[in-house]
N, C-alpha and C positions, 0 to 999 in steps of 0.2 A: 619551494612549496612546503606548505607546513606540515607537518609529520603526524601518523597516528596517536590521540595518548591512552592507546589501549592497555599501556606499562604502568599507568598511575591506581590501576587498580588490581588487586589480587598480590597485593603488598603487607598482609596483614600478619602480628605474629601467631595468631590462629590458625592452624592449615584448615580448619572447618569452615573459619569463615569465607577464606580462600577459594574452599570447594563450592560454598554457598553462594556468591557471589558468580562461579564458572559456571556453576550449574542453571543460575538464571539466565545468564545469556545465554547457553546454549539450547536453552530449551527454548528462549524467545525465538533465536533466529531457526530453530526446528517450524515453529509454527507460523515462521516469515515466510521458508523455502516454501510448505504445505499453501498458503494460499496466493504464493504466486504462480505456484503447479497451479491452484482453479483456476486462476485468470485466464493462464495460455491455454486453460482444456476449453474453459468456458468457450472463448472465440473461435478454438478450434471445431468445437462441435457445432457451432452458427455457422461456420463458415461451412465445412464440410457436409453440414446436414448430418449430422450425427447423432439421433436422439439418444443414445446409449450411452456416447459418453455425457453427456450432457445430465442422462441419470446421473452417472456418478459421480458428477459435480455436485449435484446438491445432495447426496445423499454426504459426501464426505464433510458440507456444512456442519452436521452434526459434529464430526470429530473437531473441526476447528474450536467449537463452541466449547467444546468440553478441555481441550487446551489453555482457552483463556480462564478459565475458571480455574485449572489447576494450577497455571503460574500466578496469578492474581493472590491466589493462597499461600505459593511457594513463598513470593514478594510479602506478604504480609507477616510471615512467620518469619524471616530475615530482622522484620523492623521488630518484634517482639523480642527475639531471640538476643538480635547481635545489637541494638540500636546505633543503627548507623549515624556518621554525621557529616557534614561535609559534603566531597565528592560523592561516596557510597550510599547516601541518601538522596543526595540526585540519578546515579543511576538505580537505583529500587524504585521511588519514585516516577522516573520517566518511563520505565518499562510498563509497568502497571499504568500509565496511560498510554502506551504504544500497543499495547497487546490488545488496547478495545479499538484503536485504530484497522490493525490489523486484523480483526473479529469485522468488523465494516467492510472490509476489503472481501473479504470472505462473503458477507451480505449480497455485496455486489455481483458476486459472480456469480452466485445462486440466479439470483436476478436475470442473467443474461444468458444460465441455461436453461432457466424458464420459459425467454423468448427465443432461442434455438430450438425447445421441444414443440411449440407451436407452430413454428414457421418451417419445421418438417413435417406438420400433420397438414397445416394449411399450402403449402406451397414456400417457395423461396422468395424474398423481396424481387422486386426487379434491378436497384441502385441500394447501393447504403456499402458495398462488402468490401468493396478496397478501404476505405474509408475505418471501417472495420479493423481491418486486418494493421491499416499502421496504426491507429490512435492506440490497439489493444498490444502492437509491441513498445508503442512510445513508453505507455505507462508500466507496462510489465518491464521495461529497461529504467525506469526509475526505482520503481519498487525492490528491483534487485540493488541498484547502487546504492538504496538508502541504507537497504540490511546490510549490506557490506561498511556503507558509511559509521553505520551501528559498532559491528564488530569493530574495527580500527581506529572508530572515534575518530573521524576524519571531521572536522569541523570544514574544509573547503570545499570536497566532495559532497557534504550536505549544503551548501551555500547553492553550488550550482544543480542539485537538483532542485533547490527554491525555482532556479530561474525558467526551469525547464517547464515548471507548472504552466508559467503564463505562456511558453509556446503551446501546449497542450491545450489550454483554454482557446487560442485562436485557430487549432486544426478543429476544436468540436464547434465551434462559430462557422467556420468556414462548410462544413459537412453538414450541417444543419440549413443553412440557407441553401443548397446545392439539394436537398431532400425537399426542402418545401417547395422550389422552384418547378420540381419533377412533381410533385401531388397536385401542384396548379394546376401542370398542365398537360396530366391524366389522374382525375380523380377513381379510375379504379382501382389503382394499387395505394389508398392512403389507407387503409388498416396495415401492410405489410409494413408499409416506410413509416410508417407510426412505432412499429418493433423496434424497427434499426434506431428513429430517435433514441428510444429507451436506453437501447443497448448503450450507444453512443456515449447518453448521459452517466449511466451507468461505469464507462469506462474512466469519463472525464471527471468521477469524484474519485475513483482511483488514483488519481493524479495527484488529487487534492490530499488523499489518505496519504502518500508519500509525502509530499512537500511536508505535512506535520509529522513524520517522521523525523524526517531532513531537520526540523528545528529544535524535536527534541535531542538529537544528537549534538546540534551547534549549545544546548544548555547544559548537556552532559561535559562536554569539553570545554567550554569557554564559561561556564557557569552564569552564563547572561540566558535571559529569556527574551527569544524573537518574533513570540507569538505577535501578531498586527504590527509588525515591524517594518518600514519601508525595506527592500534590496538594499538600499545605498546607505541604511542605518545597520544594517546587519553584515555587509562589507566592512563595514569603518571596526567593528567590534572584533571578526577577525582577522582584521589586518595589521589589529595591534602589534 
């Protein structure tokens, strides 16, 4: 198995740049751990009927927001500052588009205690909440591997959370026909199971936020870009 190349960076004879360099990534993966805490609150408060927490998921959107802003400047003042090149400009770079991924993730979970504060004032769906409950660990188990993938510059580890997307994509296919089947055939409950779509969908770009994690990690370490890349093109690259 291929190894982390977490070691290729923070090699510099600046210890500034060094610290500059530690200091973006730990403030990325600060604001990784922060809205994958919302995801698991957001579900948690749909699931449990919890409009409280669920306040304080989107109240803590705010601080997400104000995170991506302040590393997005951190990042910017590095390429002023240090002018990176090479490797060290791919990860300044990739982070500053990963932290708006991540700000998206954060969107989304706003999103889904939006529809938990509703469907604790209107009632609870009837179907949607197992459903619920794995798709929102699937992707909250990706989202955590990628940020790890991140730290350790695992280029494999990011490979297979690629793969995991497309499981994700066929549990929200699968959950979505199994919703509409149930609104055929009682159309009283279609505004409630209209939520859980939402939510659902909502989970299943979560998915998608990771997987573009997962590739910006495989161009930080393998210095190739996998964006619209088949599996089996993006295997061959790091299987060199």
């Amino acid at each position: 198995m291929k190894k982390g190349k977490d070691d290729v960076y923070g090699d510099h004879i600046s210890h500034q740049f060094n610290d500059d360099l530690a200091a973006l990534k730990s403030d990325f993966l600060k604001m990784g751990g922060m809205v994958e805490q919302q995801i698991n609150d957001a579900v948690t408060a749909l699931i449990e009927n919890d409009g409280n927490l669920a306040d304080e998921v989107r109240t803590k959107d705010k601080v997400v927001d104000r995170l991506e802003m302040a590393i997005d400047e951190e990042a910017t003042q590095i390429i002023a500052r240090r002018q990176p090149a090479a490797r060290d400009l791919r990860l300044v770079i990739s982070v500053i588009k990963m932290v708006a991924d991540l700000e998206r993730v954060g969107d989304e979970a706003k999103k889904i205690a939006k529809f938990a504060i509703s469907l604790s004032e209107e009632g609870q769906a009837p179907r949607g909440y197992v459903e619920v409950r794995h798709i929102g660990q699937h992707v909250a188990s990706m989202l955590r591997d990628a940020l790890d993938a991140f730290a350790r510059l695992d280029s494999e580890q990011a490979l297979r959370i690629m793969k995991e997307d497309k499981r994700v994509d066929e549990e929200y296919q699968a959950a979505i026909r199994t919703l509409i089947t149930f609104m055929m055939e009682d159309a009283r409950n279609i505004s409630r199971c209209m939520s859980i779509m939402w939510v659902l969908r909502a989970l299943e770009r979560v998915g998608d936020h990771a997987c573009n994690l997962a590739e910006h990690v495989i161009f930080m370490a393998e210095g190739e870009d996998v964006r619209h890349t088949p599996l089996e093109e993006a295997e061959r690259i790091i299987g060199r």
